[in-house]
DSSP file (Angstrom, degrees, kcal/mol; ACC not computed):
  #  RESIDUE AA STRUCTURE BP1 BP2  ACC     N-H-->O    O-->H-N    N-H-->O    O-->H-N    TCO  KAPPA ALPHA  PHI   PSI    X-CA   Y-CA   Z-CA
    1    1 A X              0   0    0      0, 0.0     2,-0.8     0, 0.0     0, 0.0   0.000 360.0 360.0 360.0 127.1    0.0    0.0    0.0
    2    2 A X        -     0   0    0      1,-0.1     2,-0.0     0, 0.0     0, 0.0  -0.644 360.0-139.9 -53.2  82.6    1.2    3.3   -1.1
    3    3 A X        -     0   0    0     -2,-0.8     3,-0.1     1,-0.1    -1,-0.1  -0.247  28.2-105.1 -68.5 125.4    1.7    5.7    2.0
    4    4 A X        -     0   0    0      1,-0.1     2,-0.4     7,-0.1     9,-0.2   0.097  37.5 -94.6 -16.4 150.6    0.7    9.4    1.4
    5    5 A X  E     -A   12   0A   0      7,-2.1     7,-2.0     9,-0.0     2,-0.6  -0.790  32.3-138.9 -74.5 121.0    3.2   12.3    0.8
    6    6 A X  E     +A   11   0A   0     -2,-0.4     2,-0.5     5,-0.2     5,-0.2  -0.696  28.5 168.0-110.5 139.7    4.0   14.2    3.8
    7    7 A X  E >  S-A   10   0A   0      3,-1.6     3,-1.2    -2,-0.6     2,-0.2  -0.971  72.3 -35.2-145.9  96.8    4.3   18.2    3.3
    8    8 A X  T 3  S-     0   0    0     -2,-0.5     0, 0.0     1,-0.3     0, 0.0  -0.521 120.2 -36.6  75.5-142.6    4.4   20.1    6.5
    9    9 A X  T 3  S+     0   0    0     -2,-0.2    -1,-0.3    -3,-0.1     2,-0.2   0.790 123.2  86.7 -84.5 -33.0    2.2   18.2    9.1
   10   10 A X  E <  S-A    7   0A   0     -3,-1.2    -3,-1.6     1,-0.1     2,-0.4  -0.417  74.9-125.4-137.3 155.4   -0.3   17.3    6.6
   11   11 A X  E     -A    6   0A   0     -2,-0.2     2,-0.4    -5,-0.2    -5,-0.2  -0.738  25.0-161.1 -84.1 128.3   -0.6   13.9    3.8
   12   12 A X  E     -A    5   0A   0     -7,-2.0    -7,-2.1    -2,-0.4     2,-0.0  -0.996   5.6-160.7 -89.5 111.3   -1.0   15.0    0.7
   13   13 A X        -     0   0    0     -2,-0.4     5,-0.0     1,-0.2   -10,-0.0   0.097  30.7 -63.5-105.3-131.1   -2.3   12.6   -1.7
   14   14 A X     >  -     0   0    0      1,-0.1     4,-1.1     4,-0.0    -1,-0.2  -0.105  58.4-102.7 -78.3-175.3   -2.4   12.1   -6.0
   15   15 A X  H  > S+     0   0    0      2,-0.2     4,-2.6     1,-0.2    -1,-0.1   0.744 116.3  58.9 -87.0 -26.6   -4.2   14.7   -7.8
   16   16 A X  H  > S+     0   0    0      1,-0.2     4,-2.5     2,-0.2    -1,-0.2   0.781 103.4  44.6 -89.4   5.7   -6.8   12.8   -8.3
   17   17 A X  H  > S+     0   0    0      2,-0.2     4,-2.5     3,-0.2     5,-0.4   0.836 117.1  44.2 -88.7 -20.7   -7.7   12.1   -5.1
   18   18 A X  H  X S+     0   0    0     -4,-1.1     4,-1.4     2,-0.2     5,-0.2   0.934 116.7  47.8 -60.0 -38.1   -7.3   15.5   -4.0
   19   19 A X  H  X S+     0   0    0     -4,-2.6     4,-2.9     1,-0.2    -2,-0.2   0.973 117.2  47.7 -74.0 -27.7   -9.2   16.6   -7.3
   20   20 A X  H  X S+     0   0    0     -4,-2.5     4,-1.9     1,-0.3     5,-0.3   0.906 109.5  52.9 -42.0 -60.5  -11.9   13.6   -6.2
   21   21 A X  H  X S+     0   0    0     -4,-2.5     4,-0.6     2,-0.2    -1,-0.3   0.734 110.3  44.1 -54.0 -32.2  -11.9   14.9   -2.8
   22   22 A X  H >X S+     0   0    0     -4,-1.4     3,-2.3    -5,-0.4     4,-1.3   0.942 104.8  61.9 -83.2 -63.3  -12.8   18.5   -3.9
   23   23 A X  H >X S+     0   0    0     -4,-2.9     3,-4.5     1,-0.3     4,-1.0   0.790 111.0  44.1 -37.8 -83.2  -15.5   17.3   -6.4
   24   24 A X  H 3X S+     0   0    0     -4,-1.9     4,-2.2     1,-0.4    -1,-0.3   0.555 107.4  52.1 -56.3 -10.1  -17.2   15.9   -3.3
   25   25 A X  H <X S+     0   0    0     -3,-2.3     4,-1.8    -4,-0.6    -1,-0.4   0.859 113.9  49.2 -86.0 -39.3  -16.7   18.8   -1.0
   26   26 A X  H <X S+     0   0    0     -3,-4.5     4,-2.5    -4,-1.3    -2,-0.2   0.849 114.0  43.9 -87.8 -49.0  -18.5   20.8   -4.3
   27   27 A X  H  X S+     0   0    0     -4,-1.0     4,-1.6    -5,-0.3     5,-0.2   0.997 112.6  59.2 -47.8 -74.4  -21.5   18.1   -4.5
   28   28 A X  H  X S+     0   0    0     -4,-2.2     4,-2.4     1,-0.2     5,-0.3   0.816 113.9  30.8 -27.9 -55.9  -21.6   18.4   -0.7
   29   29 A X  H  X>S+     0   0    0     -4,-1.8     4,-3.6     1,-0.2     5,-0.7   0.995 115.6  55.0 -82.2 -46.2  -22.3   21.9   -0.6
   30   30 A X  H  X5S+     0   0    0     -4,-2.5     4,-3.1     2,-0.2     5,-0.4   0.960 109.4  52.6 -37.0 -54.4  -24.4   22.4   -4.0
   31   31 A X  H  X5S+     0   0    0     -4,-1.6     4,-2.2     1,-0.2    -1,-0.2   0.856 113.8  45.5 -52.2 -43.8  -26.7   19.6   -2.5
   32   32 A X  H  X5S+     0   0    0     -4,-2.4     4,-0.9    -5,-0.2     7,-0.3   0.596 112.6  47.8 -71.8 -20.9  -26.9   22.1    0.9
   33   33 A X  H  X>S+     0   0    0     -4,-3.6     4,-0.7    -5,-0.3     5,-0.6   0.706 115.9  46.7 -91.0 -20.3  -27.4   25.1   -1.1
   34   34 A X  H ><<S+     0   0    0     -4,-3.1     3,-1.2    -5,-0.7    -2,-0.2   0.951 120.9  37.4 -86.4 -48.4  -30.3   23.0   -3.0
   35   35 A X  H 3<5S+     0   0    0     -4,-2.2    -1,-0.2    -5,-0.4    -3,-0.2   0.826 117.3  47.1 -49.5 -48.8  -31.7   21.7    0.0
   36   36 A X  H ><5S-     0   0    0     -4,-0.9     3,-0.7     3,-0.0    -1,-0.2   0.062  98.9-131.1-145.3 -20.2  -31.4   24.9    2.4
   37   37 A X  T <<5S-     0   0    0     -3,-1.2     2,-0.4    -4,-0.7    -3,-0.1   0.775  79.1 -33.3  41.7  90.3  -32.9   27.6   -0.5
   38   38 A X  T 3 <S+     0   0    0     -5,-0.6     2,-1.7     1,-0.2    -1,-0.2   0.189  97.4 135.4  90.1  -0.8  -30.4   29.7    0.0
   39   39 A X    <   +     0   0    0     -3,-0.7    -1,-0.2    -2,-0.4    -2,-0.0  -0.693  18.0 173.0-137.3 106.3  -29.3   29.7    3.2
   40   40 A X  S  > S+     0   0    0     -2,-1.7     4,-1.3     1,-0.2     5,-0.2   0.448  81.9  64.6 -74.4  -3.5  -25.5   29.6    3.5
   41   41 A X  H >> S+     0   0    0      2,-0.2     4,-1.2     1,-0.2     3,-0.6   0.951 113.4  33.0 -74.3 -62.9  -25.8   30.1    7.3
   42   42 A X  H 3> S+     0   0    0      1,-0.2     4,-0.6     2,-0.2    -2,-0.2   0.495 113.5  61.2 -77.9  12.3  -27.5   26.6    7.5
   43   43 A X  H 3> S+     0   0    0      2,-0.2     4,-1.3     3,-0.1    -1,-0.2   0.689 104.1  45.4 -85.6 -25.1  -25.7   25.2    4.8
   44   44 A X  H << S+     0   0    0     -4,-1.3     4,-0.4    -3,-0.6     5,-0.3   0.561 115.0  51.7 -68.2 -20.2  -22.3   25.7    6.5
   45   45 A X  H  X S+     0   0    0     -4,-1.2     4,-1.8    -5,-0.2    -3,-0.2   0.990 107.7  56.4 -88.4 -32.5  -24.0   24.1    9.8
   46   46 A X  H  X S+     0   0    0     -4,-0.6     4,-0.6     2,-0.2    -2,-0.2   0.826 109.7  36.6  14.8 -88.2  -25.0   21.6    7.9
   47   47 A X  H >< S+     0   0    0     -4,-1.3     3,-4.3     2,-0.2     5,-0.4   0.985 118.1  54.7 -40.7 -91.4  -21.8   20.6    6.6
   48   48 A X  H >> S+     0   0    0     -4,-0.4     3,-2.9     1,-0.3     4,-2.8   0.690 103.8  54.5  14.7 -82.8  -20.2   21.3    9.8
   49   49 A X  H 3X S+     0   0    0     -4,-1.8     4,-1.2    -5,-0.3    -1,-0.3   0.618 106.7  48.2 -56.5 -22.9  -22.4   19.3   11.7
   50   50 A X  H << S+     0   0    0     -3,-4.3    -1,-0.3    -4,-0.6    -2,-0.2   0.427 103.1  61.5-113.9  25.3  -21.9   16.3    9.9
   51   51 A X  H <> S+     0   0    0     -3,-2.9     4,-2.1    -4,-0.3    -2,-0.2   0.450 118.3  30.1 -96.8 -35.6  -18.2   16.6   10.0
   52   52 A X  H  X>S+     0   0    0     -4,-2.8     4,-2.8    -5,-0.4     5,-0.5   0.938 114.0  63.1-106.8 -50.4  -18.2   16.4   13.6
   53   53 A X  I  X>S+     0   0    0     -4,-1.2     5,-3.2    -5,-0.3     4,-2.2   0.965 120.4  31.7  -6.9 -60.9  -21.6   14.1   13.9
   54   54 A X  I  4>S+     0   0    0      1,-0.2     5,-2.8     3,-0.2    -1,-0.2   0.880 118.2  50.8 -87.3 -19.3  -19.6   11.8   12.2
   55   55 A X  I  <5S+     0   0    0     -4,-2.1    -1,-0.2     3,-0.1    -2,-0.2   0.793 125.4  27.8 -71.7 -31.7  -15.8   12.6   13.5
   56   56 A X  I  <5S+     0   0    0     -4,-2.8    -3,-0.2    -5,-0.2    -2,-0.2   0.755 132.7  16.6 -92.0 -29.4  -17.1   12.4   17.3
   57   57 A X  I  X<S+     0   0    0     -4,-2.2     4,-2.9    -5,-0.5     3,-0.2   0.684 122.9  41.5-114.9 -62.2  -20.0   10.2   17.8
   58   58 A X  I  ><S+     0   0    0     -5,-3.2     4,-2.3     1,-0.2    -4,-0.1   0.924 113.6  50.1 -90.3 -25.6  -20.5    7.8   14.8
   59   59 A X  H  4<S+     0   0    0     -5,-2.8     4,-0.5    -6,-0.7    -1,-0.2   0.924 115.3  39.9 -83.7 -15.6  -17.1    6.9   14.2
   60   60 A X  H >> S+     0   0    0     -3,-0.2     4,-2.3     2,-0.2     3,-0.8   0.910 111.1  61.1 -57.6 -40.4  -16.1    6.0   17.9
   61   61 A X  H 3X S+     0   0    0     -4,-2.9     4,-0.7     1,-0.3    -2,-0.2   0.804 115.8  28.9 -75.5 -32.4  -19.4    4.5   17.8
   62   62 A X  H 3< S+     0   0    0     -4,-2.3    -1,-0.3     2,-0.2     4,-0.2   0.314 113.7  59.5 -99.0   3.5  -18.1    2.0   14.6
   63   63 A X  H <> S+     0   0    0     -3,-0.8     4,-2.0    -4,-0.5    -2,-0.2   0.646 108.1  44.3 -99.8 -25.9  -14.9    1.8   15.4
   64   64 A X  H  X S+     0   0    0     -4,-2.3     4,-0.9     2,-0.2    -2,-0.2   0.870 107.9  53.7 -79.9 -27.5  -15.8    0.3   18.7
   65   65 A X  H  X S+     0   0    0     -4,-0.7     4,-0.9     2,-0.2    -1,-0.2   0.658 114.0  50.3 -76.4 -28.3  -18.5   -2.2   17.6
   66   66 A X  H >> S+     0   0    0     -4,-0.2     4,-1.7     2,-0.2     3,-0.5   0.920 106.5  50.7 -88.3 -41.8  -15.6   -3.5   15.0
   67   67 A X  H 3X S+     0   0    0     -4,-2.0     4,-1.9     1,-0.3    -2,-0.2   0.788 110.1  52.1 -66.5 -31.4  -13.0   -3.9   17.4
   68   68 A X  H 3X S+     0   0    0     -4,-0.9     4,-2.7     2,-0.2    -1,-0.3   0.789 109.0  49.6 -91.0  -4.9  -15.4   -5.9   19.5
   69   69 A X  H <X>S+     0   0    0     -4,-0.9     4,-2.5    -3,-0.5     5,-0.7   0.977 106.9  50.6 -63.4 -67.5  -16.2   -8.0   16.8
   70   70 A X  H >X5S+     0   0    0     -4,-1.7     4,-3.0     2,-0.2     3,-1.6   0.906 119.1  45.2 -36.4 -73.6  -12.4   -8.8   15.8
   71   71 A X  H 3<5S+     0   0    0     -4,-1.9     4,-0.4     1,-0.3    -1,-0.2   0.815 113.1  48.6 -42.2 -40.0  -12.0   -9.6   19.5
   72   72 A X  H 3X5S+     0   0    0     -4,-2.7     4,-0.7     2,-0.2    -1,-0.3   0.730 119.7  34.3 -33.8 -40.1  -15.0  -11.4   19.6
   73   73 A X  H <<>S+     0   0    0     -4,-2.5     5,-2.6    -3,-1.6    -2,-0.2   0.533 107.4  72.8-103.5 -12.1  -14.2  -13.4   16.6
   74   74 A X  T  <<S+     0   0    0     -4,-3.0    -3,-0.2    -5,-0.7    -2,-0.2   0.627  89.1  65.7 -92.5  -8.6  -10.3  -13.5   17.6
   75   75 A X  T  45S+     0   0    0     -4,-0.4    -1,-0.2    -5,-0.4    -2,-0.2   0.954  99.1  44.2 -68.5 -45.8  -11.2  -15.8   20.3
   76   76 A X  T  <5S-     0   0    0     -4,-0.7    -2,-0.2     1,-0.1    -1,-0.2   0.418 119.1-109.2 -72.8  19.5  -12.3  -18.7   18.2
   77   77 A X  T   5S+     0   0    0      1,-0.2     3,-0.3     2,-0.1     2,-0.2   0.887  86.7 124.0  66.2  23.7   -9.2  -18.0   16.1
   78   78 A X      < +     0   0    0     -5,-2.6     3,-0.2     1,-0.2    -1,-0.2  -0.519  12.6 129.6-111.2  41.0  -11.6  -16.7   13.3
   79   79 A X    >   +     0   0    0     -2,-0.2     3,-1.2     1,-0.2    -1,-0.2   0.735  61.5  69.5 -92.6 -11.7  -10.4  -13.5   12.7
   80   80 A X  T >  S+     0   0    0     -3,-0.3     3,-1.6     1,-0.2    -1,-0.2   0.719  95.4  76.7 -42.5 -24.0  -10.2  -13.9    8.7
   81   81 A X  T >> S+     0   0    0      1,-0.3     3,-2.9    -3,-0.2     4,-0.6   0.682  71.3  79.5 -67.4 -18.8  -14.1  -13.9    9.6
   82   82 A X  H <> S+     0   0    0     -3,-1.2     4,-0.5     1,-0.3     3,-0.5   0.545  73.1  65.4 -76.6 -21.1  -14.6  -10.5   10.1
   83   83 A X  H <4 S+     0   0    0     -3,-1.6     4,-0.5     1,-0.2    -1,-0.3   0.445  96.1  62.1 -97.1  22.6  -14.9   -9.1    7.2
   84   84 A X  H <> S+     0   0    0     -3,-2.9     4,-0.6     3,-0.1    -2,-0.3   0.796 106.1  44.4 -91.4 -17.4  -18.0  -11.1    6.6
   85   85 A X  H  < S+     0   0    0     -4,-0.6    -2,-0.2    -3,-0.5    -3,-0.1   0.206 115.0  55.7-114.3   4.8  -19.8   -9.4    9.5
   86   86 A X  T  X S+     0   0    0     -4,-0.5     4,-1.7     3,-0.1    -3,-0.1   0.636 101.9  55.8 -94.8 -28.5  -18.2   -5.4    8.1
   87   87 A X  H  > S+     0   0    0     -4,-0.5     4,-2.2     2,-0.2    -2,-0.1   0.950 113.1  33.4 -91.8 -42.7  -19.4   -5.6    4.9
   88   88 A X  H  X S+     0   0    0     -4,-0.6     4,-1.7     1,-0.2    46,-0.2   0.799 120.8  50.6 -76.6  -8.0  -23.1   -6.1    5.5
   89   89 A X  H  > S+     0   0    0      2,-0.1     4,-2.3     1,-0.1     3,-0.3   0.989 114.2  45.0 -86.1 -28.4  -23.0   -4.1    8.4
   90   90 A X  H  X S+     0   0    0     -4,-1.7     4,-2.8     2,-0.2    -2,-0.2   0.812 116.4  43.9  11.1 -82.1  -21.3   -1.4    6.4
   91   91 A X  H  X S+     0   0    0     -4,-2.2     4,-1.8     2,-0.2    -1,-0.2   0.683 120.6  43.1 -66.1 -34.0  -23.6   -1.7    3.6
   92   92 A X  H  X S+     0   0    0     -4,-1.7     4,-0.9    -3,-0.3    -2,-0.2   0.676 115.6  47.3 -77.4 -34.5  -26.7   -1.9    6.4
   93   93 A X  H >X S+     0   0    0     -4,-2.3     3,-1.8     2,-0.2     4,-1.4   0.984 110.0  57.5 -72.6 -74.1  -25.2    1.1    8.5
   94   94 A X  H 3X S+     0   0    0     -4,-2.8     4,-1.5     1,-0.3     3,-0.3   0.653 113.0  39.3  -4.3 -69.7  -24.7    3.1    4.7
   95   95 A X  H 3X S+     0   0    0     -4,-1.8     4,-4.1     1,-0.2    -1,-0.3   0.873 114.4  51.6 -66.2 -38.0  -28.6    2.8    3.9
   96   96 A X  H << S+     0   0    0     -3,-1.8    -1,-0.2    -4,-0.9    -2,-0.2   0.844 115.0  43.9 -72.1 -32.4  -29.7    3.6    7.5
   97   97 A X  H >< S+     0   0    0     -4,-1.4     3,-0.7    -3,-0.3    -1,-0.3   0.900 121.3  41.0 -74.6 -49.6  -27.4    6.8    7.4
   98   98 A X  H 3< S+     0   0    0     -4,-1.5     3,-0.3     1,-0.2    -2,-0.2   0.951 125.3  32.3 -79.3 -40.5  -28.7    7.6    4.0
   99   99 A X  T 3X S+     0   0    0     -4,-4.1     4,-3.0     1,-0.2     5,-0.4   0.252  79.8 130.0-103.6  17.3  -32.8    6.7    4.5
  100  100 A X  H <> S+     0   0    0     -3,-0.7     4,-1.6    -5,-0.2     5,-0.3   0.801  70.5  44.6 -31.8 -59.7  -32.6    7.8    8.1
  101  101 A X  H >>>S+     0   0    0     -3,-0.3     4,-1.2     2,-0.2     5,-0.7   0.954 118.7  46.9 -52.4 -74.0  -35.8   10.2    7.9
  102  102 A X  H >45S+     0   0    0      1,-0.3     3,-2.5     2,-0.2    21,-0.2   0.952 114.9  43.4 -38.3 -69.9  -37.9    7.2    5.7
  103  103 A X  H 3<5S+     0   0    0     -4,-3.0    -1,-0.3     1,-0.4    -2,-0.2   0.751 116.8  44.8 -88.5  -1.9  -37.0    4.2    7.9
  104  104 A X  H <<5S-     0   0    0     -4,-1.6    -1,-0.4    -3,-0.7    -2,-0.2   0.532 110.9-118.1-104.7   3.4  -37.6    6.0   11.4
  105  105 A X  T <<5 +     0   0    0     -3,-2.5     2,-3.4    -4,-1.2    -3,-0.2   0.231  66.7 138.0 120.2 -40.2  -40.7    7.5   10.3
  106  106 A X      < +     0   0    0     -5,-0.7     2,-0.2    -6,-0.2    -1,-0.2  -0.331  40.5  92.4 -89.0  56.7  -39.9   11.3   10.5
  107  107 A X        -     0   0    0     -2,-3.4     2,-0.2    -5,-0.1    12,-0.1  -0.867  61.1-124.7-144.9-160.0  -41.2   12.8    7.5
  108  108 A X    >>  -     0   0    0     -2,-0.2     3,-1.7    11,-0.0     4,-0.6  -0.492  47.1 -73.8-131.3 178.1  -44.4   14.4    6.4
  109  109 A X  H 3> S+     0   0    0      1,-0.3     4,-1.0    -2,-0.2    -2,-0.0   0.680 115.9  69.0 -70.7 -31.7  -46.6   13.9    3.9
  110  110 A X  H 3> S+     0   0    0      2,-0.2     4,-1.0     1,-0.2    -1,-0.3   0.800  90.4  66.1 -54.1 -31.7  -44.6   15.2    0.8
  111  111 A X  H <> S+     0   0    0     -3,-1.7     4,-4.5     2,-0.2     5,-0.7   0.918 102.1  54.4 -61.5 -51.3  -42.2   12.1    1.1
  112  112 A X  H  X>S+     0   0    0     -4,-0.6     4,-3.9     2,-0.2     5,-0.6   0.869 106.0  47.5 -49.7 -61.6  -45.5   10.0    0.1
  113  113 A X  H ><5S+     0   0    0     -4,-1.0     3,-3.0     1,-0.2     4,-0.3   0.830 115.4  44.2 -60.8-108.6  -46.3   11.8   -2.9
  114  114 A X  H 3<5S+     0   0    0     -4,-1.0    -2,-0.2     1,-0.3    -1,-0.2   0.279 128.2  30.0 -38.7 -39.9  -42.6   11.6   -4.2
  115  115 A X  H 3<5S-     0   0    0     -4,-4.5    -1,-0.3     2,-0.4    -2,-0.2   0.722  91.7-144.4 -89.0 -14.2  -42.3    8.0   -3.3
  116  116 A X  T <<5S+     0   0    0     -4,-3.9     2,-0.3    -3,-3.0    -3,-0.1   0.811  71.4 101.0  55.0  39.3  -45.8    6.8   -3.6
  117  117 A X  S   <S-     0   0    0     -5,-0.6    -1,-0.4    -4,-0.3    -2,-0.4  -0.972  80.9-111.1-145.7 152.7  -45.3    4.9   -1.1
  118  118 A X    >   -     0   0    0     -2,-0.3     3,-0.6     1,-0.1     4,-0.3  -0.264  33.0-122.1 -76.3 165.9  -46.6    5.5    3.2
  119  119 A X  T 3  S+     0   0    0      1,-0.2     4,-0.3     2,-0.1     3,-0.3   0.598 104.2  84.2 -83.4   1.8  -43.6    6.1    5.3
  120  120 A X  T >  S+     0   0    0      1,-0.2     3,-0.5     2,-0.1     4,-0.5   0.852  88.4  55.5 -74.9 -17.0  -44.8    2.9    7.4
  121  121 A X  T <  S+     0   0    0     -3,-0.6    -1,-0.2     1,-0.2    -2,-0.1   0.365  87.9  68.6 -88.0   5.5  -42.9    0.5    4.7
  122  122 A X  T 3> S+     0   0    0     -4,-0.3     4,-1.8    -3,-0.3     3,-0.4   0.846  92.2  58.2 -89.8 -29.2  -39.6    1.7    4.7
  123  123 A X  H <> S+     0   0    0     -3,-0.5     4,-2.1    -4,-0.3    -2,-0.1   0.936 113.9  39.8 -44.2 -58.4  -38.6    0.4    8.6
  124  124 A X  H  4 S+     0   0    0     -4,-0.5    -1,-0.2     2,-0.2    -2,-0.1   0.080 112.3  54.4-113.1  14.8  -39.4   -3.3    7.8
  125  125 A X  H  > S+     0   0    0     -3,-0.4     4,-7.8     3,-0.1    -1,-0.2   0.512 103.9  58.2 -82.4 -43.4  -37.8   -3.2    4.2
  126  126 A X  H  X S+     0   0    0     -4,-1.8     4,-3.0     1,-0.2     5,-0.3   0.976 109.2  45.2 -49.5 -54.4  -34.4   -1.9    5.8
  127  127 A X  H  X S+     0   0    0     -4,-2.1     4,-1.1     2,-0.3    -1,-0.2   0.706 112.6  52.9 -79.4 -24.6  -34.3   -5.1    8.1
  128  128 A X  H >> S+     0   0    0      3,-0.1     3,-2.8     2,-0.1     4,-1.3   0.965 108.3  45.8 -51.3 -74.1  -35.1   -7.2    5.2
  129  129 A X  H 3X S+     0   0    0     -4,-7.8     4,-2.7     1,-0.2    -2,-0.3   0.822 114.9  47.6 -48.6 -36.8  -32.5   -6.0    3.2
  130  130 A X  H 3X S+     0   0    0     -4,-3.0     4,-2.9    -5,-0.2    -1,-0.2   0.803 108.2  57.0 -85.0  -0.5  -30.1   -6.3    6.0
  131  131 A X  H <X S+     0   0    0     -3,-2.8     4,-1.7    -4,-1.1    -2,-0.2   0.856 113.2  38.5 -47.1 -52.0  -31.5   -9.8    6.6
  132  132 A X  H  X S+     0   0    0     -4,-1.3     4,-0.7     2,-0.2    -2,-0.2   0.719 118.5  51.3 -95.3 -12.4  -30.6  -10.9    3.0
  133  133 A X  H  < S+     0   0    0     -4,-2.7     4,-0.4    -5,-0.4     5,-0.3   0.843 118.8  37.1 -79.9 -35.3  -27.2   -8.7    3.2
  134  134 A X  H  X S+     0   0    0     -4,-2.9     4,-2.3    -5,-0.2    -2,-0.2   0.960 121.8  49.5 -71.5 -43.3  -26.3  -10.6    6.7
  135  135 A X  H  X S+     0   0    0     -4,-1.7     4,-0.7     1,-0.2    -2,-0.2   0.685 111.6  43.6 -25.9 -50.0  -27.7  -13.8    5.2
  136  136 A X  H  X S+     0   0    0     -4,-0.7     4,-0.8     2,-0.2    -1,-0.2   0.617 111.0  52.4-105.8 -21.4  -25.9  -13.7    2.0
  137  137 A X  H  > S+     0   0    0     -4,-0.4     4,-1.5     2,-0.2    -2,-0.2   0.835 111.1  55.4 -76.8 -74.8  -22.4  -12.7    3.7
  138  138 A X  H  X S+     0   0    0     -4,-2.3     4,-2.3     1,-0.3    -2,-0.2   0.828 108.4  45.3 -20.9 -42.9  -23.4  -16.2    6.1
  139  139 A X  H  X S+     0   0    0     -4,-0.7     4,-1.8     1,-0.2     5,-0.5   0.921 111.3  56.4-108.2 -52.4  -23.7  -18.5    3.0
  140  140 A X  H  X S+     0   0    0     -4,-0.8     4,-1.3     1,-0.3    -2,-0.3   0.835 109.1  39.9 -52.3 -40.9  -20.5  -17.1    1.6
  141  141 A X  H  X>S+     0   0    0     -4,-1.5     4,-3.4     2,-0.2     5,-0.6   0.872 111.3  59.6 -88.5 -37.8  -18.4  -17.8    4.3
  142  142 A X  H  X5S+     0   0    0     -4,-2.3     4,-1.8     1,-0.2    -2,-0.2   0.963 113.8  48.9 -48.8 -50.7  -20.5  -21.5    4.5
  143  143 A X  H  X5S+     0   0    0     -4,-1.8     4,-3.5     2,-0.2     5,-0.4   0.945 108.6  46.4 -17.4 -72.7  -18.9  -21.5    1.0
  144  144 A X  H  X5S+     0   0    0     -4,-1.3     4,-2.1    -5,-0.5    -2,-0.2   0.944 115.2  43.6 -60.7 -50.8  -15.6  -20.6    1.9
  145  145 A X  H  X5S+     0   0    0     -4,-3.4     4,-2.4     2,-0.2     5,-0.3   0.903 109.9  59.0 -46.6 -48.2  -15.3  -23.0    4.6
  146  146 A X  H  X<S+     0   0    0     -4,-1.8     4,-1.9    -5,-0.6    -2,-0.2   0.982 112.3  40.5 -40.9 -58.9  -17.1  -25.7    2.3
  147  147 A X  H  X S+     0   0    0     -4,-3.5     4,-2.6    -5,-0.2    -1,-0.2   0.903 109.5  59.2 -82.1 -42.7  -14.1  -25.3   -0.3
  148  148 A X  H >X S+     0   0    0     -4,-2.1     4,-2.0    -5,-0.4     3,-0.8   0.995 107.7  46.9 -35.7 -77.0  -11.3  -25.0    2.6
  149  149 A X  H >X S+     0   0    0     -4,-2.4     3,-1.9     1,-0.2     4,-0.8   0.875 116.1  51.9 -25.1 -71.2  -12.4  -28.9    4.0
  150  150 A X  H 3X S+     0   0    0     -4,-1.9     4,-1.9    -5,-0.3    -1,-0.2   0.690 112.0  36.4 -33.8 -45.6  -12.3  -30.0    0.6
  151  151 A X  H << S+     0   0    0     -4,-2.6    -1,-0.3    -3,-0.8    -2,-0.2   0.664 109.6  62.3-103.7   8.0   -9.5  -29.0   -0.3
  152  152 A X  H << S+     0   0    0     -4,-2.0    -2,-0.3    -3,-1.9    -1,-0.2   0.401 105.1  50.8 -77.0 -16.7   -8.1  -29.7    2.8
  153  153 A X  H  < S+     0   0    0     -4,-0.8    -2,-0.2    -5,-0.4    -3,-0.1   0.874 104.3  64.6 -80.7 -38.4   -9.1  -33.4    2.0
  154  154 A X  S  < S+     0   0    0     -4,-1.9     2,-0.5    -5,-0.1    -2,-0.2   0.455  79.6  97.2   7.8 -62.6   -7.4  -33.0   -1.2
  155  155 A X  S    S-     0   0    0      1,-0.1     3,-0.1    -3,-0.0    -4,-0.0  -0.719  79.1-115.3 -97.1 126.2   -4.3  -32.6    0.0
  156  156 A X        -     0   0    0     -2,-0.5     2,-0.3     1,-0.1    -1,-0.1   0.016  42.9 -95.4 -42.9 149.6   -1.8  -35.4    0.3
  157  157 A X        -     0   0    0      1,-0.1    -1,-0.1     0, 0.0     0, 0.0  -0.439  47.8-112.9 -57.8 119.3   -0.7  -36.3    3.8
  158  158 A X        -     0   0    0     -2,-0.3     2,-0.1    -3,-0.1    -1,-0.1  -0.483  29.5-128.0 -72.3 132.2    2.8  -34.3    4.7
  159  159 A X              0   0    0      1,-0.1    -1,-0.1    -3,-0.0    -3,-0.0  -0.264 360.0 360.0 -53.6 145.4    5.7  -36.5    5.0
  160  160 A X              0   0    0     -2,-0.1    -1,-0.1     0, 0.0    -2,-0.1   0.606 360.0 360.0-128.5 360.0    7.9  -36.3    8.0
C-alpha cells in the first residue's frame, strides 16, 4: 500500500484524489445550497455538523463495535471472519445513514407523494434488506469454509 506524501504536518495525496476529494466537497455543498434555499448560514452548519456528527459520535461509535467484533471473533481463532460481519453491516449502516428520515418514520406527507409509497414500509424493508445482506455474507463464508475442508481433504498427507 502506497503511503501518502508528507508536506508540513499534513498527507498530501495524488491529484486525483485531491481533485476527487474536492469534487465531493463541491457536491456536498451544491446539495446544501439545493436543500437549504439559499441559506448559507444553514448550509455551512450543515456541513459542519456532519463533519463532527460523524468525526465524534458515529465513528467511535463503529470503530468500537468492529473492534469488539475482531475480539470477539479473535477468540475462536476466526479473525479472517470478520470481514464477513463489516461488509453487511457497512452496507446496512450506509442505507440507515442515507434513508434515516424514511425508515424511522420522521417525515411528512410530501415524502408519500414523491415515493408513492406510506412512510410505514420503509422500517421493515431496511431489516429485510439487511437480513438478505447478513444472510448472503453467512452462505459465503459456509462457502468458503465448504471449499477449505475440501481441499483440505485433497491434499496429500505431509511427510515427516
Amino acid at each position: 500500500m502506497r503511503r501518502p506524501l508528507m508536506r508540513g504536518r499534513f498527507a498530501v495525496g495524488s491529484p486525483l484524489h485531491l481533485l476527487l476529494l474536492s469534487c465531493s466537497f463541491a457536491l456536498a455543498a451544491y446539495a446544501g445550497v439545493r436543500l437549504l434555499a439559499g441559506d448559507w448560514f444553514g448550509v455551512a452548519l450543515w456541513i459542519v455538523g456532519a463533519a463532527l456528527l460523524h468525526d465524534l459520535v458515529l465513528l467511535p461509535l463503529y470503530a468500537a463495535a468492529d473492534r469488539a467484533v475482531v475480539r470477539g471473533l479473535g477468540r475462536v481463532r476466526r479473525r479472517e471472519w470478520t470481514m464477513y460481519v463489516r461488509v453487511p453491516a457497512a452496507l446496512s449502516g450506509l442505507l440507515l445513514l442515507v434513508w434515516f428520515p424514511l425508515i424511522s418514520g420522521m417525515v411528512d406527507e410530501r415524502y408519500r407523494s414523491a415515493t408513492g409509497l406510506p412512510p410505514e414500509v420503509f422500517l421493515p424493508r431496511w431489516l429485510l434488506i439487511t437480513a438478505v445482506l447478513f444472510g448472503g455474507s453467512a452462505l459465503l463464508l459456509v462457502v468458503r469454509l465448504l471449499r477449505l475442508r475440501r481441499a483440505a481433504k485433497c491434499r496429500p498427507p505431509a511427510v515427516h
